[in-house]
PyMOL Python script that loads the backbone (N, CA, C, O; Angstrom):
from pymol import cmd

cmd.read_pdbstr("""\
ATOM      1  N   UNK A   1     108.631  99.211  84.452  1.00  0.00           N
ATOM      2  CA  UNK A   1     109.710  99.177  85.421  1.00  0.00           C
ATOM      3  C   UNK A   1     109.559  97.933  86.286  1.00  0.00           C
ATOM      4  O   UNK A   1     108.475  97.565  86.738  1.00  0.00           O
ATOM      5  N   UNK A   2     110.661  97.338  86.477  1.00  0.00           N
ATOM      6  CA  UNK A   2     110.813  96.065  87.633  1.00  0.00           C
ATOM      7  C   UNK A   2     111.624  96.096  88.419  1.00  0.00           C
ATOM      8  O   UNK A   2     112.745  96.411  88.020  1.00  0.00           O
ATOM      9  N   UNK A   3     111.473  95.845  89.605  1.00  0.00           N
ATOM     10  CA  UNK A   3     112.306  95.709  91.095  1.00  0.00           C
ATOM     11  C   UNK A   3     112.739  94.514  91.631  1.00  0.00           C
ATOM     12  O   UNK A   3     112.107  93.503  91.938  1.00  0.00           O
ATOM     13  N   UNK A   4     113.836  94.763  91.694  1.00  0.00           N
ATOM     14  CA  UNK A   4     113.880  93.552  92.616  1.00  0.00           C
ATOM     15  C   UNK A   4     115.253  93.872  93.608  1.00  0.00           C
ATOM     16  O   UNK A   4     116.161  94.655  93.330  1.00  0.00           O
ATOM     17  N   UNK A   5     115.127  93.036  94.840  1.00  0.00           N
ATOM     18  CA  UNK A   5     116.466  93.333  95.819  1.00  0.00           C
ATOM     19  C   UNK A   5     117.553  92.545  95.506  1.00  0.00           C
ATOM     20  O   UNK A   5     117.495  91.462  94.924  1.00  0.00           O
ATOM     21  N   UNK A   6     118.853  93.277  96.023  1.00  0.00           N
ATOM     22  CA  UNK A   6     119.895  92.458  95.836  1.00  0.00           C
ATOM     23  C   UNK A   6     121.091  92.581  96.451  1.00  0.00           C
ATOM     24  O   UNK A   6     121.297  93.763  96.175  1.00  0.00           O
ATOM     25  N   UNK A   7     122.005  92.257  97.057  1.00  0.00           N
ATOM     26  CA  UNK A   7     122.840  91.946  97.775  1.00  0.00           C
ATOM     27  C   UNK A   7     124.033  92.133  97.138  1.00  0.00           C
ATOM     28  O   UNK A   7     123.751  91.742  96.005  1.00  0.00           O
ATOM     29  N   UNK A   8     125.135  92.458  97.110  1.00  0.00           N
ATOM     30  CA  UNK A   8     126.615  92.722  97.013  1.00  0.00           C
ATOM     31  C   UNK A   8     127.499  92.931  97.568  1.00  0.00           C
ATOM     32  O   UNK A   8     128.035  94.039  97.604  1.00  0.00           O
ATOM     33  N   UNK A   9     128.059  91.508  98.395  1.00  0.00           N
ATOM     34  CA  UNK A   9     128.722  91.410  99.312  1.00  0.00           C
ATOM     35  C   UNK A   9     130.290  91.561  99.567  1.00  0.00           C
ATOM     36  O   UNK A   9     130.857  91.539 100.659  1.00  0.00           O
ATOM     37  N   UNK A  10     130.896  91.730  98.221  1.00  0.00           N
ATOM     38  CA  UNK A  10     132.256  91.801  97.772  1.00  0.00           C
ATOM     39  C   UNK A  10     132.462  93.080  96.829  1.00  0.00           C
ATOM     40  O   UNK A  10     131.541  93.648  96.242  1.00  0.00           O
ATOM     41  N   UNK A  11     133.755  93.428  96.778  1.00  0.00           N
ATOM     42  CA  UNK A  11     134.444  94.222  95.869  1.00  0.00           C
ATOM     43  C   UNK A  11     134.258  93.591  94.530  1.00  0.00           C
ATOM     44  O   UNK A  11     134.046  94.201  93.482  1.00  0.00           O
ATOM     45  N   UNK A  12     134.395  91.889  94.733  1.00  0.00           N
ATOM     46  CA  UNK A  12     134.545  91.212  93.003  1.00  0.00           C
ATOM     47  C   UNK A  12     132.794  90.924  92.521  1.00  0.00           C
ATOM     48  O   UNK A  12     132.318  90.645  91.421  1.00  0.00           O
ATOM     49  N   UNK A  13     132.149  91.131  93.849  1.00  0.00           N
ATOM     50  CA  UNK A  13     130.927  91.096  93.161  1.00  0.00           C
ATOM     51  C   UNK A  13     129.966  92.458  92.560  1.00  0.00           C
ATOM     52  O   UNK A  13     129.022  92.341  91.779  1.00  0.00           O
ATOM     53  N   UNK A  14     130.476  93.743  93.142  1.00  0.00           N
ATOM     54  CA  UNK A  14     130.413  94.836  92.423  1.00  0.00           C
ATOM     55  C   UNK A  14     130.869  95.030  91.532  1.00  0.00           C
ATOM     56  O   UNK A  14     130.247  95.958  91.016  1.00  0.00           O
ATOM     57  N   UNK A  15     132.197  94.519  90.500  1.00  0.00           N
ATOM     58  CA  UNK A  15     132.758  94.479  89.707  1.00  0.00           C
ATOM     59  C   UNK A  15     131.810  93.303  88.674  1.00  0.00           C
ATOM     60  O   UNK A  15     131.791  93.670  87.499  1.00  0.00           O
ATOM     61  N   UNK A  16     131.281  92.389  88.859  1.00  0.00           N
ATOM     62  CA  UNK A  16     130.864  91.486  88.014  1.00  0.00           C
ATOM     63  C   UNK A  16     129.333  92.299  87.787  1.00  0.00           C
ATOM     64  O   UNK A  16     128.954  92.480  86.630  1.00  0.00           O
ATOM     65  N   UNK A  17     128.465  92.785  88.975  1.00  0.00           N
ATOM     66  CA  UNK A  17     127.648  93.437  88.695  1.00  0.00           C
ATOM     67  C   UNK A  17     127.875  94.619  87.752  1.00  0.00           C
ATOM     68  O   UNK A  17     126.910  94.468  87.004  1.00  0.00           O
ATOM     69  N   UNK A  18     128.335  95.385  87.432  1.00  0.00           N
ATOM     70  CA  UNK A  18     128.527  96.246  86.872  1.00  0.00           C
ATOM     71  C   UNK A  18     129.019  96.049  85.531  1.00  0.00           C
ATOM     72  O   UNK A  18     128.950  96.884  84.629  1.00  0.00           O
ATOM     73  N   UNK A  19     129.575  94.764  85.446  1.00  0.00           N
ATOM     74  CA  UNK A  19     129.845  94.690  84.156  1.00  0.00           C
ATOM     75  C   UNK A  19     128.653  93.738  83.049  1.00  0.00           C
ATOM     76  O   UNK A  19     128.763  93.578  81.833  1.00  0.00           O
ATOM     77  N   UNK A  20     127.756  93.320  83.797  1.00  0.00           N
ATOM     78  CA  UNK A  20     126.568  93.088  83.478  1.00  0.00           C
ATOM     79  C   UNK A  20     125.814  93.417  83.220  1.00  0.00           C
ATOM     80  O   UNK A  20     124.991  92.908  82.459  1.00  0.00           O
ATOM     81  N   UNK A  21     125.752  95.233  84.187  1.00  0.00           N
ATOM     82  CA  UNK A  21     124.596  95.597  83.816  1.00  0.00           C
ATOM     83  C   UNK A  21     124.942  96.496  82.474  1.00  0.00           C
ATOM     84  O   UNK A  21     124.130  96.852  81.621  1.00  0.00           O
ATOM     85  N   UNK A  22     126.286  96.756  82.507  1.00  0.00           N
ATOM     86  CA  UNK A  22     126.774  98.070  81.366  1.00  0.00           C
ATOM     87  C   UNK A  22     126.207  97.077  80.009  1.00  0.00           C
ATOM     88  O   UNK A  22     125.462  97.441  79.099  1.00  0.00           O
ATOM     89  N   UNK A  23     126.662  96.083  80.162  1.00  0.00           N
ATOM     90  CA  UNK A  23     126.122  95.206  78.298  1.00  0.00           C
ATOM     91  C   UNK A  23     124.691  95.819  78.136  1.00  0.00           C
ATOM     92  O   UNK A  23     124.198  95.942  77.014  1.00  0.00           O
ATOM     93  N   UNK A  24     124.046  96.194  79.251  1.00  0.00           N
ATOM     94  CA  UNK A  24     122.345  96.827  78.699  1.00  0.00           C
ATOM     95  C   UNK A  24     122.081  98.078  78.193  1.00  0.00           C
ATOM     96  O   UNK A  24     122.756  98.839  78.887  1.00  0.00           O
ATOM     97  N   UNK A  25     121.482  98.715  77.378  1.00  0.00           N
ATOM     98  CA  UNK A  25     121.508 100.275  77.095  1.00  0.00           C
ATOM     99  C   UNK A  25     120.254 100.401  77.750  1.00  0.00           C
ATOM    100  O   UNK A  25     119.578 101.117  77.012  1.00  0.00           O
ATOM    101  N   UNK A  26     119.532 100.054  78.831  1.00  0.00           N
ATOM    102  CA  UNK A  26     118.161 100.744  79.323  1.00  0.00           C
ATOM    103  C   UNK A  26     119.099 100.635  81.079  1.00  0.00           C
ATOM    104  O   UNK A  26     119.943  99.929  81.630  1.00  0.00           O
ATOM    105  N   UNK A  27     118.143 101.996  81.401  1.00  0.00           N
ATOM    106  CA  UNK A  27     118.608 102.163  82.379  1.00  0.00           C
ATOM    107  C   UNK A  27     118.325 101.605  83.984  1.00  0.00           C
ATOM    108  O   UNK A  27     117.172 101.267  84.249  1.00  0.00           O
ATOM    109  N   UNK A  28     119.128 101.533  84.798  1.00  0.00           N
ATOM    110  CA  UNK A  28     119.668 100.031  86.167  1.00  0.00           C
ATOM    111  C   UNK A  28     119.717 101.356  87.472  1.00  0.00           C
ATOM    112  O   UNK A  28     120.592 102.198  87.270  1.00  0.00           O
ATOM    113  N   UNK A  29     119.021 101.521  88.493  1.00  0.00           N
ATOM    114  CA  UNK A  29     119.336 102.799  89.474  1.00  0.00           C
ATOM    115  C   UNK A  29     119.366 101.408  90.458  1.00  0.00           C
ATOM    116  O   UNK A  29     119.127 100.258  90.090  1.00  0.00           O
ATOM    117  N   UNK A  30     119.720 101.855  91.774  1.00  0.00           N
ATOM    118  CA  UNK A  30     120.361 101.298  92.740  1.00  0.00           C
ATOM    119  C   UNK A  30     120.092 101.910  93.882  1.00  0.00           C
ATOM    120  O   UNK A  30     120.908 102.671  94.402  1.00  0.00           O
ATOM    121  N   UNK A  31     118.829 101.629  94.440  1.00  0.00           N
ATOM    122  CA  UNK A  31     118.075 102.861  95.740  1.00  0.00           C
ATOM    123  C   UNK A  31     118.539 102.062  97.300  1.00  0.00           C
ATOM    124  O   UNK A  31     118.448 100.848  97.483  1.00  0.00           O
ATOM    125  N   UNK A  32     118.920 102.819  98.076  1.00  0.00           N
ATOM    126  CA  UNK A  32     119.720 102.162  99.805  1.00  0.00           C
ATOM    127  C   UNK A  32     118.912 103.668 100.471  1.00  0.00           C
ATOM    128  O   UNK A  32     119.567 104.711 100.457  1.00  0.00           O
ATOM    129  N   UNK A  33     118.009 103.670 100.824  1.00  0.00           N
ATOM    130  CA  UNK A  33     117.212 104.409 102.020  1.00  0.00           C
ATOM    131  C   UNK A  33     116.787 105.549 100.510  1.00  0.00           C
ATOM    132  O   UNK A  33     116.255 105.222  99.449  1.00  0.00           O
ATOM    133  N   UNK A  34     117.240 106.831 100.938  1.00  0.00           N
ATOM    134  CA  UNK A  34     116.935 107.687 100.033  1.00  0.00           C
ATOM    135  C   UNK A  34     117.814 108.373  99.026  1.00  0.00           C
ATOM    136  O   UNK A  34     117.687 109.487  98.519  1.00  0.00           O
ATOM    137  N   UNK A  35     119.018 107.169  98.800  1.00  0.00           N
ATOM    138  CA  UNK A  35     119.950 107.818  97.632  1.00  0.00           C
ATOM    139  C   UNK A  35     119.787 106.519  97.011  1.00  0.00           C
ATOM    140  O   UNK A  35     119.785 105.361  97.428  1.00  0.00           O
ATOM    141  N   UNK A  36     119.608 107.261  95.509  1.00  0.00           N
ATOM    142  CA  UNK A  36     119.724 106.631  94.069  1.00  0.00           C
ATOM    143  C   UNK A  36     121.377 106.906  93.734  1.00  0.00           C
ATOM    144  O   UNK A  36     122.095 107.872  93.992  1.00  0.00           O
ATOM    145  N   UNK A  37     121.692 105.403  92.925  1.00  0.00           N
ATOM    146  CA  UNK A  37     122.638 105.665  92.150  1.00  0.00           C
ATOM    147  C   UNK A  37     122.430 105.115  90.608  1.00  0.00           C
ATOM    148  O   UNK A  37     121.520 104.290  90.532  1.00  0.00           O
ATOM    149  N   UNK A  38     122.891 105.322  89.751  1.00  0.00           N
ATOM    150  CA  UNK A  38     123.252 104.110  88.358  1.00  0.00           C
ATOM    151  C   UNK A  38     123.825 103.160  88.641  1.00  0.00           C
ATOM    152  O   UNK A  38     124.934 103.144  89.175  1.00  0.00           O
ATOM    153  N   UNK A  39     123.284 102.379  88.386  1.00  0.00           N
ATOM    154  CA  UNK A  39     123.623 100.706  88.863  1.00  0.00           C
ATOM    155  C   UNK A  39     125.314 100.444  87.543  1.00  0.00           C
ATOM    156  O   UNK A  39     126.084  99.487  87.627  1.00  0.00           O
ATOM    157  N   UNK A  40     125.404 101.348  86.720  1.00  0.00           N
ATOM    158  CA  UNK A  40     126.857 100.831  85.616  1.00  0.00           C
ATOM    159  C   UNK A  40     127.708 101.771  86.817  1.00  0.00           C
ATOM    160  O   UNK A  40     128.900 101.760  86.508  1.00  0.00           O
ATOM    161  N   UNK A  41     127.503 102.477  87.927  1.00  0.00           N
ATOM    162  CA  UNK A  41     128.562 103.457  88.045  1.00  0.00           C
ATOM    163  C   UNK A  41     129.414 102.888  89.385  1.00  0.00           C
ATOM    164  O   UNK A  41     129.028 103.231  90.503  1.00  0.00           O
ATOM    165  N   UNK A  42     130.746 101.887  89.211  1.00  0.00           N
ATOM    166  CA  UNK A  42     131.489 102.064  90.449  1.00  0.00           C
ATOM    167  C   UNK A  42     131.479 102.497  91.619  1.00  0.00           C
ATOM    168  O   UNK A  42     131.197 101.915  92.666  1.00  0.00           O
ATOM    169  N   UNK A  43     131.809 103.584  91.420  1.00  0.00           N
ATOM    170  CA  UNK A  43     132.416 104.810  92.684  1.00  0.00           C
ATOM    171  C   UNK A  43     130.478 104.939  92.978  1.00  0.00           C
ATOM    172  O   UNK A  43     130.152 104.558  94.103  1.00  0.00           O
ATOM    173  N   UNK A  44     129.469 105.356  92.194  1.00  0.00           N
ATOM    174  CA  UNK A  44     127.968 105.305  92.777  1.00  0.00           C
ATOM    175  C   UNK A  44     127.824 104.305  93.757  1.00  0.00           C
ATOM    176  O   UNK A  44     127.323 104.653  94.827  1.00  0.00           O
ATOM    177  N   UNK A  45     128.235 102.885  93.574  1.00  0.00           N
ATOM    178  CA  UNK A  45     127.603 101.627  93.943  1.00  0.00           C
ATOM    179  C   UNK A  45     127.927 101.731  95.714  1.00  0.00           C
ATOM    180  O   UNK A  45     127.175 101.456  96.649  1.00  0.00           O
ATOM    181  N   UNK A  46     129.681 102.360  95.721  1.00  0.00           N
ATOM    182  CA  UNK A  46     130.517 102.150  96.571  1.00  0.00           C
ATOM    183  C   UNK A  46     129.791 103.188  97.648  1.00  0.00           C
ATOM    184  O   UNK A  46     129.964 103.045  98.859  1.00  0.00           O
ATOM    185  N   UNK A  47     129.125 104.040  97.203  1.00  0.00           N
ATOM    186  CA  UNK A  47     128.745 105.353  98.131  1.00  0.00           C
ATOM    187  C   UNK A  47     127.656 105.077  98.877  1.00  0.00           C
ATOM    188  O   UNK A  47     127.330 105.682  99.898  1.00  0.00           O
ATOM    189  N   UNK A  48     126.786 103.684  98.113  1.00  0.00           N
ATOM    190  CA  UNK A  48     125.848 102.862  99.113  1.00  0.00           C
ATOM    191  C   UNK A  48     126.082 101.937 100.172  1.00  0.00           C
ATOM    192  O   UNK A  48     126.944 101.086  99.951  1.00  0.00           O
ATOM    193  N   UNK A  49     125.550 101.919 101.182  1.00  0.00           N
ATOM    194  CA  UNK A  49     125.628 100.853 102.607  1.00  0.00           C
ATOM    195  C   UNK A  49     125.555  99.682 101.990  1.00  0.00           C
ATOM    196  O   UNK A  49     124.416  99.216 101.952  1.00  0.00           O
ATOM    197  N   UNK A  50     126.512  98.961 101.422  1.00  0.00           N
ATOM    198  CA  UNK A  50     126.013  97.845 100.922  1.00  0.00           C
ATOM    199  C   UNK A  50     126.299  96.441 102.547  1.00  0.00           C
ATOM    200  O   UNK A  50     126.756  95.300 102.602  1.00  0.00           O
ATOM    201  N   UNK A  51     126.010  96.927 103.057  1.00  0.00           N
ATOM    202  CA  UNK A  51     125.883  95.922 104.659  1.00  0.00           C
ATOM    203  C   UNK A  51     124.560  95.606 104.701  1.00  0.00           C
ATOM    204  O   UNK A  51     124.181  94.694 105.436  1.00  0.00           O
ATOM    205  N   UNK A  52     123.426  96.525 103.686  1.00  0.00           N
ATOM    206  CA  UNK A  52     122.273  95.656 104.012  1.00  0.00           C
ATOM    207  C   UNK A  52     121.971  95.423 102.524  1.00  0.00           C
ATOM    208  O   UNK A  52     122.866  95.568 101.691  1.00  0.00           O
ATOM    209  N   UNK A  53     120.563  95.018 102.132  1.00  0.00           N
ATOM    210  CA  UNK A  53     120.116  94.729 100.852  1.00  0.00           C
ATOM    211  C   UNK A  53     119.736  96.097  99.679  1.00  0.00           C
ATOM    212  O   UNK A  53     119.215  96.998 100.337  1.00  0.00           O
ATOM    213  N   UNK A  54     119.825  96.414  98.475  1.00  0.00           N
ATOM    214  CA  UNK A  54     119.586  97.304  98.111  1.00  0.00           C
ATOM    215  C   UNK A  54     118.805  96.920  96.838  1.00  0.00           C
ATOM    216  O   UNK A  54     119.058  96.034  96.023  1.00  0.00           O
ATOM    217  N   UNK A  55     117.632  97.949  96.877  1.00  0.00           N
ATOM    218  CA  UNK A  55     116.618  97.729  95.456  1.00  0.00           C
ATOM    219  C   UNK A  55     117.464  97.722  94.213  1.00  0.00           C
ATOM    220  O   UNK A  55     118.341  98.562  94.013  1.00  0.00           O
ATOM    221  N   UNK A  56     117.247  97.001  93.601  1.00  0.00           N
ATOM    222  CA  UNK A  56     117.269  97.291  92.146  1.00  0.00           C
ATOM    223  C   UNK A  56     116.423  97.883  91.565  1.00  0.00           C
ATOM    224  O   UNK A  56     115.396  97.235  91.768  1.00  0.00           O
ATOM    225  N   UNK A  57     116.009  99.404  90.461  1.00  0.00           N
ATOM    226  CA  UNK A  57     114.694  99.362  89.962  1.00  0.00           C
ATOM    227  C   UNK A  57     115.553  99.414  87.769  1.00  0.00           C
ATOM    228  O   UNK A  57     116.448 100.136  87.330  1.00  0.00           O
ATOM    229  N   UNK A  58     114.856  98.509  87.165  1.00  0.00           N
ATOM    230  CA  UNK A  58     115.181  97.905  85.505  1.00  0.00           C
ATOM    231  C   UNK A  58     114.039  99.090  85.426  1.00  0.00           C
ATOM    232  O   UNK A  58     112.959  99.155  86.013  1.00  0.00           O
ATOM    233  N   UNK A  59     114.777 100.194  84.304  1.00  0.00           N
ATOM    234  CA  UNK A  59     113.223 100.850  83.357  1.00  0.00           C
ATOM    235  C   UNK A  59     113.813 100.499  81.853  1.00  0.00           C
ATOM    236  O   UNK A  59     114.359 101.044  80.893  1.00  0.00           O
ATOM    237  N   UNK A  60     113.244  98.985  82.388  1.00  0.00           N
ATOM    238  CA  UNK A  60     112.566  98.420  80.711  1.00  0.00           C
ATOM    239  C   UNK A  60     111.307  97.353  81.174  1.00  0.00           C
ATOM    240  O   UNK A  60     110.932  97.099  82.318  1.00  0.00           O
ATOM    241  N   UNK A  61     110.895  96.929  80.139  1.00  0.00           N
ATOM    242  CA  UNK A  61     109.692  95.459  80.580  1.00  0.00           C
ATOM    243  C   UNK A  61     110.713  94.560  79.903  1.00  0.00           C
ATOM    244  O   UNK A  61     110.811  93.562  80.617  1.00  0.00           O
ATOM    245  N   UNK A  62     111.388  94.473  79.020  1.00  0.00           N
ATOM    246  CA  UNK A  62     112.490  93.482  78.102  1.00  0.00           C
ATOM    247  C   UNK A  62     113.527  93.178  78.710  1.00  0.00           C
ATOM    248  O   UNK A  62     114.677  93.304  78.290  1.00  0.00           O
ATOM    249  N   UNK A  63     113.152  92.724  79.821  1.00  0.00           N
ATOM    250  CA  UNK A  63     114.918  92.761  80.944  1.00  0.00           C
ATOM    251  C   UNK A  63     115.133  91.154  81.193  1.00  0.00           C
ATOM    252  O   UNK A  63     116.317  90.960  81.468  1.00  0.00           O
ATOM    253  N   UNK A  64     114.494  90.134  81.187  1.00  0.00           N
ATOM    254  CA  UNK A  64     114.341  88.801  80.970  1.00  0.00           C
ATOM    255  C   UNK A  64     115.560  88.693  81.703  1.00  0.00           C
ATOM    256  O   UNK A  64     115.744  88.620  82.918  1.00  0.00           O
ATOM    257  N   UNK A  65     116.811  88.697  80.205  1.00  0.00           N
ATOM    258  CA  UNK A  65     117.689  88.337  80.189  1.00  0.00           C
ATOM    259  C   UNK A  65     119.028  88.531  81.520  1.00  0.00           C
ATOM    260  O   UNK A  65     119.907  87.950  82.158  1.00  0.00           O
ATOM    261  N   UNK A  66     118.246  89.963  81.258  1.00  0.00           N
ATOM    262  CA  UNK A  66     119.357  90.679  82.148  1.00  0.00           C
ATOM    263  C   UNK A  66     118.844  90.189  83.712  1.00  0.00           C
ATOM    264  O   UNK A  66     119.667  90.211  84.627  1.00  0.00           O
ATOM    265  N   UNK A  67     117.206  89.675  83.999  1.00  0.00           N
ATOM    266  CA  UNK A  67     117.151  89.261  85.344  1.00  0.00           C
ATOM    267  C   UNK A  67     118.207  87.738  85.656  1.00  0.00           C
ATOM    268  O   UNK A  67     118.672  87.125  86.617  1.00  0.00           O
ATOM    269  N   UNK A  68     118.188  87.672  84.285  1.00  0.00           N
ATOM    270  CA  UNK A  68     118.929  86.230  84.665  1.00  0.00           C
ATOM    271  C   UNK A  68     120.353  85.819  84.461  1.00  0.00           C
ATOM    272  O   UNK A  68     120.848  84.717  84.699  1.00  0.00           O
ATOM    273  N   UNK A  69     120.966  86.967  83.944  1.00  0.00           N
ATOM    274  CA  UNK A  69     122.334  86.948  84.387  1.00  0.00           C
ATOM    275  C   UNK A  69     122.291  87.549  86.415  1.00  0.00           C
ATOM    276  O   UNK A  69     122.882  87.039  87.368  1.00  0.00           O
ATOM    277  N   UNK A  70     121.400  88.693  86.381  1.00  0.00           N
ATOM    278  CA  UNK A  70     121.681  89.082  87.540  1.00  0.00           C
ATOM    279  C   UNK A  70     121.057  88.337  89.067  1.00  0.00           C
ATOM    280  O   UNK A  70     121.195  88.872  90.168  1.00  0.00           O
ATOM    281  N   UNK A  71     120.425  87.129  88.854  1.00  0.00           N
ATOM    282  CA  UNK A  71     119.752  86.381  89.435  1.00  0.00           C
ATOM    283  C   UNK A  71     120.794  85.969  90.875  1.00  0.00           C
ATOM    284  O   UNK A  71     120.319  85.734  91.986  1.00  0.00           O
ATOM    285  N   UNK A  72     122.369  85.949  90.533  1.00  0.00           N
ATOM    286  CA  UNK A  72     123.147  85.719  91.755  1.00  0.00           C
ATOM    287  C   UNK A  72     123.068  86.215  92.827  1.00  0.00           C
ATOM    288  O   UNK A  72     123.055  85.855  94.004  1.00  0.00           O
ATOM    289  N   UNK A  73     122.981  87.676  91.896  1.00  0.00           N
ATOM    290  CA  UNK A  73     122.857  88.360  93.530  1.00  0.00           C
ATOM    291  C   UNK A  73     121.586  88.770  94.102  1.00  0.00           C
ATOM    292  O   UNK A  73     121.468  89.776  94.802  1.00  0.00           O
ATOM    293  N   UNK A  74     120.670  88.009  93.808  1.00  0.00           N
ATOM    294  CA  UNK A  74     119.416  88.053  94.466  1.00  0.00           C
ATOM    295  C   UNK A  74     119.408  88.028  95.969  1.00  0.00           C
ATOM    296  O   UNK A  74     120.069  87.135  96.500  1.00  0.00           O
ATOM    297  N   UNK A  75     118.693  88.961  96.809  1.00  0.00           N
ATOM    298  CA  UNK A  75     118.339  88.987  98.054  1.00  0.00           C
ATOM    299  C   UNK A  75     117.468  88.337  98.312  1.00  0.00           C
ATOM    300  O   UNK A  75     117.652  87.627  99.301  1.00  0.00           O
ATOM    301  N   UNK A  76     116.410  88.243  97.769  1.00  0.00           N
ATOM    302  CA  UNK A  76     115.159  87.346  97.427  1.00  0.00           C
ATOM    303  C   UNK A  76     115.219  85.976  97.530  1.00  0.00           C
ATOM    304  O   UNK A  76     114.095  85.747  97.977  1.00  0.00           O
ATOM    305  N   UNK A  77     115.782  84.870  97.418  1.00  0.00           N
ATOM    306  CA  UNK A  77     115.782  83.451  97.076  1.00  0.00           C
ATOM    307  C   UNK A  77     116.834  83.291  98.002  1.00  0.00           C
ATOM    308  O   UNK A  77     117.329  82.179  98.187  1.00  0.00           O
TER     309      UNK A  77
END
""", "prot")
cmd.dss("prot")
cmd.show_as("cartoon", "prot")
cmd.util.cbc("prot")
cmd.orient("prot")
């Protein structure tokens, strides 16, 4: 499993996130204090505070790719 934070500051950037992460079949959760969501699920994403930063947690080790499409919305850098 890998973590990392990330930021989603727009409606069009929840929409680009999500359609990024759906191309993956391993699973993307989306933790904001003590609610998890699925990082492919819309209406989930929307139910988080996204006013501050929110974990990402990847359960795969083979996510390379997928860190680097999702590298935009890094909180981190």
């Amino acid at each position: 499993m890998k973590s990392l934070t990330i930021k989603l500051d727009t409606i069009s950037d929840v929409k680009n996130f999500v359609n990024i992460v759906s191309k993956y079949d391993f699973e993307v959760d989306l933790v904001s204090g003590r609610y998890a969501v699925d990082a492919k699920s819309i209406m989930g994403i929307f139910s988080l505070d996204l006013a501050k930063p929110i974990k990402m947690e990847i359960y795969s080790d083979d996510c390379d790719a997928f860190l680097e499409q999702v590298k935009e919305f890094s909180a981190e850098g």
